[in-house]
GUNU-454171 format. One record per residue (C-alpha): chain; x, y, z. Coordinates in Angstrom, 1 decimal, decimal comma, m for minus. Layout:
<sites>
@mol = A	x = X	y = Y	z = Z .
...
</sites>
This chain:
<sites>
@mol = A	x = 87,1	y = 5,1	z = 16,9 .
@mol = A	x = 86,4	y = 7,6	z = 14,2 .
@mol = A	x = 83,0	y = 5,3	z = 13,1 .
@mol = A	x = 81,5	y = 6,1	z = 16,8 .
@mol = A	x = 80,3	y = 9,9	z = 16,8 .
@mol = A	x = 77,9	y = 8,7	z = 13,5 .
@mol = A	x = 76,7	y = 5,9	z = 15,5 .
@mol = A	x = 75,9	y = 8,1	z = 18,4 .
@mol = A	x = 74,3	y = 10,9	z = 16,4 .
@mol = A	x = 71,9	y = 8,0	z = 14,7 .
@mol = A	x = 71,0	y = 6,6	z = 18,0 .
@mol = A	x = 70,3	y = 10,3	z = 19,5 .
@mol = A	x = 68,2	y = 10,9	z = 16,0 .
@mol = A	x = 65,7	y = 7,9	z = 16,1 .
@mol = A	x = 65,1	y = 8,6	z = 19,7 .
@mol = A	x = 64,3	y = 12,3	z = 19,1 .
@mol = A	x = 61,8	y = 11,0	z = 16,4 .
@mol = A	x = 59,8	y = 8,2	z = 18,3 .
@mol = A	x = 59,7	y = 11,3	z = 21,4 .
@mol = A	x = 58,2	y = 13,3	z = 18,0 .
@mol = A	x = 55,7	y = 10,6	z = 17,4 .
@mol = A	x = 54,4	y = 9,7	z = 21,3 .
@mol = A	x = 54,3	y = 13,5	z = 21,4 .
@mol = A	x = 52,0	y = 13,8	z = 18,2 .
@mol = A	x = 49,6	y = 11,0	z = 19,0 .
@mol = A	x = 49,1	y = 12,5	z = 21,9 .
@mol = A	x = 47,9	y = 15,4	z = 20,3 .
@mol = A	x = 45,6	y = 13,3	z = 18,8 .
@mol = A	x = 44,3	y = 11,5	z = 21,0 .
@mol = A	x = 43,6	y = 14,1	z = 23,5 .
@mol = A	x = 41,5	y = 15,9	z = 20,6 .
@mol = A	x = 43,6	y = 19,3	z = 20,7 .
@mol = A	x = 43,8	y = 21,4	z = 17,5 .
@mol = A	x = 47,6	y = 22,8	z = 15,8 .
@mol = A	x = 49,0	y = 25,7	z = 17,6 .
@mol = A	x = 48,1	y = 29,2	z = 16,8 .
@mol = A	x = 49,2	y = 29,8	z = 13,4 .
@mol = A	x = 48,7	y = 26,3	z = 11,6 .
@mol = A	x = 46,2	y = 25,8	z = 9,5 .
@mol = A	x = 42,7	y = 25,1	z = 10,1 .
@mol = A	x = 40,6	y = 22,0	z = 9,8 .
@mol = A	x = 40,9	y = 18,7	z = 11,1 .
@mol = A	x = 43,6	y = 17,4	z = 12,3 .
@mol = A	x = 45,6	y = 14,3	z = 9,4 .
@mol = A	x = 45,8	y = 11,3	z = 10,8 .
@mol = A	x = 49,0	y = 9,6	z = 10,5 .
@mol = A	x = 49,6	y = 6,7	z = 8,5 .
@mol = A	x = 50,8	y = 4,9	z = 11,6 .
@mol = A	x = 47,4	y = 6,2	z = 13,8 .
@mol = A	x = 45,0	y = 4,7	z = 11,1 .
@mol = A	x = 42,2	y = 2,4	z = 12,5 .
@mol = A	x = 41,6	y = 3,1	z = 16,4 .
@mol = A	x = 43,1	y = 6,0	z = 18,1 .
@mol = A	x = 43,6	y = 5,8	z = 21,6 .
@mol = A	x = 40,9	y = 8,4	z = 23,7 .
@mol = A	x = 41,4	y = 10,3	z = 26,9 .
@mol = A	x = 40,7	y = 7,8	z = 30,0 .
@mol = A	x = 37,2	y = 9,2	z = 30,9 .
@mol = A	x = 36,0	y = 8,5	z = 27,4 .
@mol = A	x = 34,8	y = 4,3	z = 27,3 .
@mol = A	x = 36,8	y = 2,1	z = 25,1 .
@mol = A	x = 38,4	y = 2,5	z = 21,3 .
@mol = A	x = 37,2	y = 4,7	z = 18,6 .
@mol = A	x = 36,9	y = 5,3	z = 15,1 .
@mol = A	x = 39,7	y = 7,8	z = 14,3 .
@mol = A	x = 37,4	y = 9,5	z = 12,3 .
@mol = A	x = 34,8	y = 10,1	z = 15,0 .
@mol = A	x = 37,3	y = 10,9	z = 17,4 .
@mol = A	x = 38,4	y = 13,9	z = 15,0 .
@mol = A	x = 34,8	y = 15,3	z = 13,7 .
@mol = A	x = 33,2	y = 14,4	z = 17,0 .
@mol = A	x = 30,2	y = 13,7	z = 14,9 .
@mol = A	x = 27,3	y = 12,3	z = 16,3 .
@mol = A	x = 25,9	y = 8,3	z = 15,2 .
@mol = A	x = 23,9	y = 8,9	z = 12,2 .
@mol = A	x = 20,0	y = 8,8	z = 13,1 .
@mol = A	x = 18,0	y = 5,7	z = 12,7 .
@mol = A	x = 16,3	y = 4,8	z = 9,6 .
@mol = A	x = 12,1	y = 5,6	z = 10,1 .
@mol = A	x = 11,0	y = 6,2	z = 7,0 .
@mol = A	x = 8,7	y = 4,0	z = 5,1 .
@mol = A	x = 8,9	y = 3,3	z = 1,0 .
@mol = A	x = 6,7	y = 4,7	z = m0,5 .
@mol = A	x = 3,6	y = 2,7	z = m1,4 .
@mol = A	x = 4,0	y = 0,3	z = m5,4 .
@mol = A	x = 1,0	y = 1,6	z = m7,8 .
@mol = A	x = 0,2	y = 0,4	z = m10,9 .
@mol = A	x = m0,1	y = m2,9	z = m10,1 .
@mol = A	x = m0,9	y = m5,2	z = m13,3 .
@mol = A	x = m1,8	y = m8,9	z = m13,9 .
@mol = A	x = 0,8	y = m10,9	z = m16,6 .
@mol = A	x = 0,1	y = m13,9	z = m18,3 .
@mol = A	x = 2,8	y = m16,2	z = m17,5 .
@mol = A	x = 2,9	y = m19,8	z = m19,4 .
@mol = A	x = 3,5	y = m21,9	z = m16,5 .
@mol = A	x = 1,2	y = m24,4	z = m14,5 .
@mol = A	x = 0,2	y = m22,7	z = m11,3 .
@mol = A	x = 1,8	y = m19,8	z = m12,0 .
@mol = A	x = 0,3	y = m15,7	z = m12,1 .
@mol = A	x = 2,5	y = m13,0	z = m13,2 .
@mol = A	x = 2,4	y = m9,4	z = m12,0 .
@mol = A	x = 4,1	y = m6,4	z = m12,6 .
@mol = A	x = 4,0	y = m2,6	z = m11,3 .
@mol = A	x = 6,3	y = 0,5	z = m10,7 .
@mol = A	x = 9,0	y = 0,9	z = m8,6 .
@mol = A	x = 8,3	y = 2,1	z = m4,9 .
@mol = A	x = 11,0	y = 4,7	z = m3,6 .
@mol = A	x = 12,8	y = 4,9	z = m0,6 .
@mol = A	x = 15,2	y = 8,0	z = 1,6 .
@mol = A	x = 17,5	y = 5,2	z = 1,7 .
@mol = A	x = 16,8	y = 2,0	z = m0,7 .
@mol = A	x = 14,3	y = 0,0	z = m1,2 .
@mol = A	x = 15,1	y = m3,8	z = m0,4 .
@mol = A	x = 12,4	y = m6,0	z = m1,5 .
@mol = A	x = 8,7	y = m6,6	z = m2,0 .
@mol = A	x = 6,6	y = m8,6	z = m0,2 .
@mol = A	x = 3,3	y = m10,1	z = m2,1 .
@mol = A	x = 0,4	y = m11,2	z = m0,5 .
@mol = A	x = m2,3	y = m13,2	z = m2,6 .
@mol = A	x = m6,3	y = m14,1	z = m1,4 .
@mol = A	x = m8,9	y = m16,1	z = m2,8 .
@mol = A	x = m11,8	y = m17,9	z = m2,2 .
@mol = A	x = m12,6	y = m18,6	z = 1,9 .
@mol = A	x = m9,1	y = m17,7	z = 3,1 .
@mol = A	x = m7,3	y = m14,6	z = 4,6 .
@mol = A	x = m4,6	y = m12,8	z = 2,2 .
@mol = A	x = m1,6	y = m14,7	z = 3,0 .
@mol = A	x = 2,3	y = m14,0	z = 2,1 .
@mol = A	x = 3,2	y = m15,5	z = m1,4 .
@mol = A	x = 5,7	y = m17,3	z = m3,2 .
@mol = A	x = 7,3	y = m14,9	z = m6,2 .
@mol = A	x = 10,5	y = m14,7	z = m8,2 .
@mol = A	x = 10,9	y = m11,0	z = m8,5 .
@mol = A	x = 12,6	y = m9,3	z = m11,1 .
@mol = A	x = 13,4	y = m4,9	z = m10,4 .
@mol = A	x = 14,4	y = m2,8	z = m13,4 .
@mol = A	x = 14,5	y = 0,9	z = m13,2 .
@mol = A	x = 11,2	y = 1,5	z = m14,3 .
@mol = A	x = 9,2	y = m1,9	z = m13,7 .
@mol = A	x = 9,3	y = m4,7	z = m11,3 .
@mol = A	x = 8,0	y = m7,8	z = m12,7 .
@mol = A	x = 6,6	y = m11,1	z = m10,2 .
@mol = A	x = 5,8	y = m14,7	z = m11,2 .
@mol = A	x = 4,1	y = m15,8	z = m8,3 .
@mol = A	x = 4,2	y = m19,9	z = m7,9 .
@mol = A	x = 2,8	y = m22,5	z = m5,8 .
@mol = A	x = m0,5	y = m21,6	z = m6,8 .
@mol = A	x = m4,0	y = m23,8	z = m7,4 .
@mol = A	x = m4,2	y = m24,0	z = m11,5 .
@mol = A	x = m6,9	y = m21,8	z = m13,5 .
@mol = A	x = m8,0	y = m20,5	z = m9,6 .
@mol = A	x = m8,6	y = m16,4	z = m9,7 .
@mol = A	x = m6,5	y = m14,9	z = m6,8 .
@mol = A	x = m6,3	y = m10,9	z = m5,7 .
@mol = A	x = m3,0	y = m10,1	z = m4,9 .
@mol = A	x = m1,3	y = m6,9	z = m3,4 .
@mol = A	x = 2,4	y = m6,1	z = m2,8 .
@mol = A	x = 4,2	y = m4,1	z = 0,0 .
@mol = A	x = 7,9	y = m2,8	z = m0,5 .
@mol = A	x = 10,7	y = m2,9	z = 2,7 .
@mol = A	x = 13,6	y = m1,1	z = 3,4 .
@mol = A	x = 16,7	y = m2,6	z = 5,1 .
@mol = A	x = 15,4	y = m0,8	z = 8,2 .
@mol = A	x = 12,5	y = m2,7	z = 8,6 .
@mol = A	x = 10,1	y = m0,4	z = 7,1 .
@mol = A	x = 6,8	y = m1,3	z = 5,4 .
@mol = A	x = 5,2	y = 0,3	z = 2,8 .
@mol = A	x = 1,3	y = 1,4	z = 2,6 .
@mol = A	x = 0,1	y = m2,0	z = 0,8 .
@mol = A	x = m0,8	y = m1,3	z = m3,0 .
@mol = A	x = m3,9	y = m1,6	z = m4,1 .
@mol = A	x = m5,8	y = m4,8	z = m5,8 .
@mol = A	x = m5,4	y = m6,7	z = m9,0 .
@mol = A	x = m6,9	y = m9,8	z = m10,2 .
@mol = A	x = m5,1	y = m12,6	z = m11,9 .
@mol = A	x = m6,0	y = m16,1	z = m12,6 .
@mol = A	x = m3,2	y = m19,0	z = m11,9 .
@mol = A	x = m2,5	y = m20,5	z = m15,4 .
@mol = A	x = m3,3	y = m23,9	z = m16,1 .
@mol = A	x = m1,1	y = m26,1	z = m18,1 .
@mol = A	x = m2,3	y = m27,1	z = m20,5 .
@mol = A	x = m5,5	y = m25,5	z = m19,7 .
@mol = A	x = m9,2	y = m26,9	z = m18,5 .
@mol = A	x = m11,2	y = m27,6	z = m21,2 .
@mol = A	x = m14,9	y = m25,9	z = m20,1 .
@mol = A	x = m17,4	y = m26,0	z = m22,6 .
@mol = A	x = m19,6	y = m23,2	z = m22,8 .
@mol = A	x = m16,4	y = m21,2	z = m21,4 .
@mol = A	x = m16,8	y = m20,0	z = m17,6 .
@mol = A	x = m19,1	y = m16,8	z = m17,2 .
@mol = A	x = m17,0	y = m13,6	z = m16,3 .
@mol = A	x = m17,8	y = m11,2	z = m13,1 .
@mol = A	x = m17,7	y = m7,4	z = m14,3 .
@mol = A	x = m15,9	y = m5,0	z = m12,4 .
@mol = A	x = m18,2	y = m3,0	z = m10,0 .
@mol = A	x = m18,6	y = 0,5	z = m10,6 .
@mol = A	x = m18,8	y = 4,1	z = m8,7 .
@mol = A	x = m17,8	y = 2,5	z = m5,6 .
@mol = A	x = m19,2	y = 5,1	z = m2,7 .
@mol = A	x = m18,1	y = 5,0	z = 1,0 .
@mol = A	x = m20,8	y = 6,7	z = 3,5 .
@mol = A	x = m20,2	y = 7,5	z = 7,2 .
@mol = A	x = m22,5	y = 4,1	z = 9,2 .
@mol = A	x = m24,8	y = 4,3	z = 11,7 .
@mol = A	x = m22,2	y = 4,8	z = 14,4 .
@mol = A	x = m18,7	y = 6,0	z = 14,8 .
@mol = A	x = m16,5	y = 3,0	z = 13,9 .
@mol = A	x = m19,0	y = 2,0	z = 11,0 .
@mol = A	x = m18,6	y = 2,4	z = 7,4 .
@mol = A	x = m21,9	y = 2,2	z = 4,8 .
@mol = A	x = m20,8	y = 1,2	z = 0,8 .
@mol = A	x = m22,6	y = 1,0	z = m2,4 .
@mol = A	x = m21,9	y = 0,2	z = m5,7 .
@mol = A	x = m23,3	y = m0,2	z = m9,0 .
@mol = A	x = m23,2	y = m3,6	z = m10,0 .
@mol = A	x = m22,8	y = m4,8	z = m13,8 .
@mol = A	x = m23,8	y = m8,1	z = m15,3 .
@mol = A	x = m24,7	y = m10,0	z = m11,7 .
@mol = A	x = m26,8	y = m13,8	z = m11,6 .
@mol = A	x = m29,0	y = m15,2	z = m8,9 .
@mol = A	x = m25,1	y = m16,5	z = m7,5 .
@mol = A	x = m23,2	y = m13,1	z = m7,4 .
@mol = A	x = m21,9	y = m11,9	z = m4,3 .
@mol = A	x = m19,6	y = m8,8	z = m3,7 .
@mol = A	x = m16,1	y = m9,1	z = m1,4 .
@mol = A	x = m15,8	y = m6,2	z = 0,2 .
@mol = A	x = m12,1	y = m5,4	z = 0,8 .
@mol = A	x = m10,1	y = m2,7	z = 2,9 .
@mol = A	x = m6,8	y = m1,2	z = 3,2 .
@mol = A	x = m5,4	y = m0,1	z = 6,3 .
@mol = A	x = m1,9	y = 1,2	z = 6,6 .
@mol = A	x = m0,4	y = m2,3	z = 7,0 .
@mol = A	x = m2,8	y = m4,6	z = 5,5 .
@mol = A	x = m5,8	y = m5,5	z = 3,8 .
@mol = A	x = m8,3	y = m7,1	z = 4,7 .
@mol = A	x = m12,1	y = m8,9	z = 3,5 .
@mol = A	x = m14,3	y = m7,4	z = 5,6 .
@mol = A	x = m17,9	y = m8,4	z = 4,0 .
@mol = A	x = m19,1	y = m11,1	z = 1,2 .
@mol = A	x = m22,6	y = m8,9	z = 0,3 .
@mol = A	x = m25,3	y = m10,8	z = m1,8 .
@mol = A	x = m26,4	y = m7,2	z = m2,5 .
@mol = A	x = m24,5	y = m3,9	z = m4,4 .
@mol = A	x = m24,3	y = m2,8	z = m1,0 .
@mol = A	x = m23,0	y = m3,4	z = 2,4 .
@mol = A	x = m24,7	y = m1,1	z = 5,1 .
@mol = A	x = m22,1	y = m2,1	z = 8,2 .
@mol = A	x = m18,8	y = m2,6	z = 7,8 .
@mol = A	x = m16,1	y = m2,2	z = 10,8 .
@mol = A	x = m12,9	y = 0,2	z = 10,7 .
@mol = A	x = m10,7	y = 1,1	z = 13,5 .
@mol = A	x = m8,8	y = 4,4	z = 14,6 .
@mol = A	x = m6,2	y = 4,8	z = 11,9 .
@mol = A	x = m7,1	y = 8,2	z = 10,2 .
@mol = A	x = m8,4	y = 7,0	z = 6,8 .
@mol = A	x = m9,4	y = 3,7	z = 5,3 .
@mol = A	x = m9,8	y = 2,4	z = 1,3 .
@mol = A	x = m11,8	y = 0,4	z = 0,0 .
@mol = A	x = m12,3	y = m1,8	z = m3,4 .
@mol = A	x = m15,3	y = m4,6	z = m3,9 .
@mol = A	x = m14,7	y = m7,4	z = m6,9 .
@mol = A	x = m18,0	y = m9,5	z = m8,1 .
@mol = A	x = m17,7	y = m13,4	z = m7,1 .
@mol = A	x = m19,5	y = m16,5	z = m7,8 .
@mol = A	x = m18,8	y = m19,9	z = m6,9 .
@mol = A	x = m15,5	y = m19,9	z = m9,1 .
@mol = A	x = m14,6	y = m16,6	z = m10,8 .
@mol = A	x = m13,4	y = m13,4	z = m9,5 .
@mol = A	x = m14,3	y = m9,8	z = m11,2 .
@mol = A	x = m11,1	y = m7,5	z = m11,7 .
@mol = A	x = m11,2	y = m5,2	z = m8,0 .
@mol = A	x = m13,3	y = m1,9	z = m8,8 .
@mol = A	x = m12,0	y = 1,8	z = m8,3 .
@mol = A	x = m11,1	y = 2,5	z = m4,9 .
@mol = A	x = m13,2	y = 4,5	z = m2,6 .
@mol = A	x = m11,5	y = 6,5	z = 0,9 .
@mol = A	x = m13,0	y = 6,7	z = 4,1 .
@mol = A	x = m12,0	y = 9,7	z = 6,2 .
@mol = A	x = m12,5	y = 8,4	z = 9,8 .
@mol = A	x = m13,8	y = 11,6	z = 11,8 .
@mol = A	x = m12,9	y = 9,3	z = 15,0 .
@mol = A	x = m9,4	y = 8,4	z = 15,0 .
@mol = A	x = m7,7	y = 6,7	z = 18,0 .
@mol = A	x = m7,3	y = 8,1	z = 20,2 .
@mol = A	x = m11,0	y = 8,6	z = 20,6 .
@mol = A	x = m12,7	y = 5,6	z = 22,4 .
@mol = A	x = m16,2	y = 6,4	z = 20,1 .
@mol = A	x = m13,8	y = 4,9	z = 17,3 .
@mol = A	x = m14,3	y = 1,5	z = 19,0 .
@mol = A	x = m17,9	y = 0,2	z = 18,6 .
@mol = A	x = m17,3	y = m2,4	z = 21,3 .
@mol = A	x = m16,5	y = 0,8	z = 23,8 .
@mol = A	x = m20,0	y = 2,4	z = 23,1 .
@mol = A	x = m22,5	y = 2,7	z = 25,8 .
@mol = A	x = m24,5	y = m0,6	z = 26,7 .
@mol = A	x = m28,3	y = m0,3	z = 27,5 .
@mol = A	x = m29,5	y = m1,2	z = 31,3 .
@mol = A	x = m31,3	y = m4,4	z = 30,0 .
@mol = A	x = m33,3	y = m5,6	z = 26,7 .
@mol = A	x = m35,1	y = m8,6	z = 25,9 .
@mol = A	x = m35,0	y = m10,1	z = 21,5 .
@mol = A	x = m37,6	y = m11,9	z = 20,2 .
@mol = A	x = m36,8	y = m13,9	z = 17,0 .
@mol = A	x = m39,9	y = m15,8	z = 14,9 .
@mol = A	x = m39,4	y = m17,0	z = 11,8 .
@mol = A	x = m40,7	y = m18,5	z = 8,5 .
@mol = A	x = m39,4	y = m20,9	z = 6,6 .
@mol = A	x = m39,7	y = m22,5	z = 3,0 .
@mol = A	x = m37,8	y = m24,8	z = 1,0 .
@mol = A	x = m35,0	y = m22,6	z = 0,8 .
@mol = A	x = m36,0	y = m19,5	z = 2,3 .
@mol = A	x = m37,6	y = m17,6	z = 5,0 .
@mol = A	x = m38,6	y = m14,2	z = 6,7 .
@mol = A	x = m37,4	y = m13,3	z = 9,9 .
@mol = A	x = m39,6	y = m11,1	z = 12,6 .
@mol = A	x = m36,8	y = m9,5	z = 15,2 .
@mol = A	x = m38,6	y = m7,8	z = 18,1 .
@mol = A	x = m36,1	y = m5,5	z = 20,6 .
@mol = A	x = m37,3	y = m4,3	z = 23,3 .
@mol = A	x = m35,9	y = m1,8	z = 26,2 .
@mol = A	x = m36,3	y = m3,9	z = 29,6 .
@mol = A	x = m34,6	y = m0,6	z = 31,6 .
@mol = A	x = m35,5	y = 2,1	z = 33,3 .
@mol = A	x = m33,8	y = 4,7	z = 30,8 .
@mol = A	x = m34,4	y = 5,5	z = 26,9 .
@mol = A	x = m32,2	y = 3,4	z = 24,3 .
@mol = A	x = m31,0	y = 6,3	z = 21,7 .
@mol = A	x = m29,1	y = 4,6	z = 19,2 .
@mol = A	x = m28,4	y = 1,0	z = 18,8 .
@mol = A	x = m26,9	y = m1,9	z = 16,9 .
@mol = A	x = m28,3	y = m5,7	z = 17,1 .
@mol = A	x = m26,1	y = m8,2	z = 17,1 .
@mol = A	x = m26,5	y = m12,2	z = 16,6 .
@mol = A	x = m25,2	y = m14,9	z = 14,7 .
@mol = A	x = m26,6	y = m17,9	z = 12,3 .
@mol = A	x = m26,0	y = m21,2	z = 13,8 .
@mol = A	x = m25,5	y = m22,7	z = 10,2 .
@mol = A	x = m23,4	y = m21,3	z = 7,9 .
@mol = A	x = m25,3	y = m21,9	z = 5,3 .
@mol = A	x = m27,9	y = m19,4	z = 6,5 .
@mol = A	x = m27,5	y = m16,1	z = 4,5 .
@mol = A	x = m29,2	y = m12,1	z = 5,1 .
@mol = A	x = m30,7	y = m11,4	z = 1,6 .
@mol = A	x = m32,2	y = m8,2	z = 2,1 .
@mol = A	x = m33,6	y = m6,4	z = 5,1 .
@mol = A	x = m36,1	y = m3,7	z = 6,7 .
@mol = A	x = m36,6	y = m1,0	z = 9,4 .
@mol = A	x = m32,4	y = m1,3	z = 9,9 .
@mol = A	x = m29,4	y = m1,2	z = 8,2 .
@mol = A	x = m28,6	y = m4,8	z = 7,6 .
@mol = A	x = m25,3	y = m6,6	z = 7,0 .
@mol = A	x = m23,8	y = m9,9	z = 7,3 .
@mol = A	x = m19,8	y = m11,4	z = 7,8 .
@mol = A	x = m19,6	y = m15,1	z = 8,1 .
@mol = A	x = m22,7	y = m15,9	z = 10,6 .
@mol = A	x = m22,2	y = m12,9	z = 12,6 .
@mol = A	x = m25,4	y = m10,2	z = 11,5 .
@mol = A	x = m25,2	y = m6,8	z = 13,0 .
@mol = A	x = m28,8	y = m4,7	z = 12,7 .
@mol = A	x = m28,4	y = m1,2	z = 13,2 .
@mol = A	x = m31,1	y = 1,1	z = 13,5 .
@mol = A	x = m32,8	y = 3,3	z = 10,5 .
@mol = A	x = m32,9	y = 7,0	z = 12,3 .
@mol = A	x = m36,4	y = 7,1	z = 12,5 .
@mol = A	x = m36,1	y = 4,0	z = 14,9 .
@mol = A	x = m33,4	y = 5,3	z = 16,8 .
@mol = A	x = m34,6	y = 5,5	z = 20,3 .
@mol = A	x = m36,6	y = 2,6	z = 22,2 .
@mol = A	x = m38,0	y = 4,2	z = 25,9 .
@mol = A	x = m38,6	y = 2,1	z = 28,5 .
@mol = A	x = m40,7	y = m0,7	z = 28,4 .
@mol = A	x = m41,1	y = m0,4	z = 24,7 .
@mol = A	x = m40,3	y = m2,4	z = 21,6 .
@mol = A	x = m39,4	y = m2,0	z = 18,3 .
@mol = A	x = m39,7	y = m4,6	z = 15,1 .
@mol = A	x = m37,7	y = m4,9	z = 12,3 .
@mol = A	x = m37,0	y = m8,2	z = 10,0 .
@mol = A	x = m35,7	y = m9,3	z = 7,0 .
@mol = A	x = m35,7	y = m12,4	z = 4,1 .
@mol = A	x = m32,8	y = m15,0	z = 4,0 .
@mol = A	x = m31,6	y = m18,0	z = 2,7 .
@mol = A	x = m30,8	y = m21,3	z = 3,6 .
@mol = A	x = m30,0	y = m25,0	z = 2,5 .
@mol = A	x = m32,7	y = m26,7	z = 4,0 .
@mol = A	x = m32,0	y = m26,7	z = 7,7 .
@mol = A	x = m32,9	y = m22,9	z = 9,6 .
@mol = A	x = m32,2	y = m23,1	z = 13,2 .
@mol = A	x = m32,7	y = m19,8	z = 14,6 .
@mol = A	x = m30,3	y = m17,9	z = 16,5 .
@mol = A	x = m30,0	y = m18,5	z = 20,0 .
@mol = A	x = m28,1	y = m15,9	z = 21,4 .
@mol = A	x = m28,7	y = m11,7	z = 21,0 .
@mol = A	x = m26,9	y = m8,0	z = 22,0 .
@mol = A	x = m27,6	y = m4,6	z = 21,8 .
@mol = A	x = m24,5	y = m2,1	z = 21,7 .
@mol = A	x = m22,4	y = m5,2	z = 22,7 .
@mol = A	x = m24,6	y = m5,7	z = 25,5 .
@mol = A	x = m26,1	y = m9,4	z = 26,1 .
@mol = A	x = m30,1	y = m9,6	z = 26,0 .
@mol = A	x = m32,3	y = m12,2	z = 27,2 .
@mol = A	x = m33,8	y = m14,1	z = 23,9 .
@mol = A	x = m37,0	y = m15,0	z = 24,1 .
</sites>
């Protein structure tokens, strides 16, 4: 009998501390601070409370005790690009198919992730490479495989975030995929120079960009790649057989670069300095969109030319079938063979991608009232066969050939 009372004041104890516990958790979980007179802050979670914390009935399912007690809000998402890689380099790497690269870390608000690298050569779009990538704290290094042996590539890279971000692409370098053991050649293959004072002028219309160069060293078989960066990408946007390209397409993103490298049939210069466009007509602006400009009423082309061996000289008459003046234009066609080539032109601003020509007027030549015409022309090049073009437009209108 005497063992009983300590029994009974045990029992009473442990239930007076659970009631202590229910009665603290529910502190908790309702979110309440310490009475008047405790101290300030947040309140501990118990040992016991640790993980989820049960919430009030109107809030919707469990939640992080820690949330529950800051009431902090989720952390905002993750929009910030890396910055863009510079300095990127060429390496010689000894290994059959094999270019090496290297260039300085990007930076990121959170981390940087990984690089992307994107390779071009001869006839194809730039298209995502194979690399084994190596990131020190001041110099990532690339050996970038599956390549064609002793082939001259142009490569650019593009750093990522864990967020999905992309970087602005870098900018251009030149390396040659290593052959081993290498190609004899005998004399050894002729060198493309770098181009020089690369200049970007605003083109005819808005959506156009003009370029010149100075070119060093170039043969009757040169030809000038003319590349630009967007935000995202680049891009070849011209294969000149002169230091210039008079018409070259941008879009509406606010500023455009651009680099030219010196080709023949199987060597690539290094990429020149770059050169900026500042567009005046971003998007939103539909002027920024040469296929949104005005189209004449009507207009008639006529196309005569003459041809020799491997040559000829083209006569291009436009003329303004409508009842209203034509102030402004830009002549479109394309070579049916694409082995016909613009060499150099007069009375427009000439340029050539693939078969697709684009004329654009001179200034002087600007308007064309109607009933008039207007003739301009220009020498080209050609295998042997020169069909002529069968099919003609003015601003992205149609006109009747003839």
């Amino acid at each position: 009998m005497l063992l009983s009372r300590p029994r009974r004041a045990t029992a009473r104890g442990l239930l007076l501390g659970a009631c202590a516990a229910t009665a603290a958790a529910a502190v908790l979980a309702a979110g309440l601070t310490p009475a008047s007179g405790a101290a300030s802050g947040p309140v501990p979670v118990p040992a016991a409370a640790s993980g989820t914390v049960p919430v009030p009935v109107a809030a919707s399912g469990p939640q992080p005790a820690a949330a529950v007690l800051s009431g902090m809000a989720p952390a905002a998402a993750d929009t910030t690009p890396p910055s863009e890689p510079t300095g990127l380099t060429p390496r010689t790497i000894y290994r059959n198919g094999v270019a090496g690269l290297s260039w300085t870390p990007s930076t990121d608000d959170v981390a940087v992730t990984g690089y992307e690298i994107y390779a071009w050569s001869f006839g194809s779009p730039f298209a995502r490479a194979q690399a084994q990538i190596t990131t020190t704290a001041t110099q990532v290094s690339a050996q970038v495989t599956d390549l064609t042996p002793d082939r001259a590539y142009l490569f650019y890279v593009v750093a990522t975030d864990a967020a999905g971000n992309r970087s602005v692409p870098s900018l251009l370098a030149m390396n040659r995929a290593m052959a081993e053991p290498p190609i004899p050649s005998s004399p050894g293959p002729w060198t493309p120079q770098t181009p020089t004072n690369l200049r970007v002028f605003d083109g005819a219309e808005p959506g156009w960009v003009a370029l010149q160069w100075t070119p060093i060293g170039a043969t009757n078989t040169t030809h000038w790649p003319v590349l630009r960066r967007s935000s995202t990408v680049w891009n070849v946007v011209d294969d000149s057989p002169l230091p210039r390209t008079l018409s070259v397409p941008i879009g509406g993103e606010a500023t455009y670069t651009f680099q030219v490298v010196q080709r023949d049939e199987a060597n690539l210069s290094a990429p020149s300095d770059p050169a900026t466009y500042v567009n005046p007509y971003p998007s939103p602006s539909p002027s920024a969109t040469p296929s949104e400009t005005p189209a004449p009423a009507t207009c008639a082309v006529g196309y005569r030319a003459k041809s020799w061996t491997t040559g000829f000289t083209a006569d291009v008459t436009i003329k303004n079938t409508g009842t209203t003046a034509v102030s402004g234009w830009r002549l479109g066609f394309a070579f049916p063979l694409a082995t016909q080539r613009l060499a150099f032109g007069w009375s427009a601003t000439w340029a050539q991608s693939g078969t697709n020509v684009t004329a654009a007027d001179a200034g002087w030549n600007k308007t064309i009232k109607p009933g008039k015409s207007i003739t301009i022309g220009f020498n080209g090049k050609h295998s042997g066969t020169n069909p002529a073009p069968t099919a003609f437009t003015l601003n992205g209108a149609a006109c009747t050939a003839g």
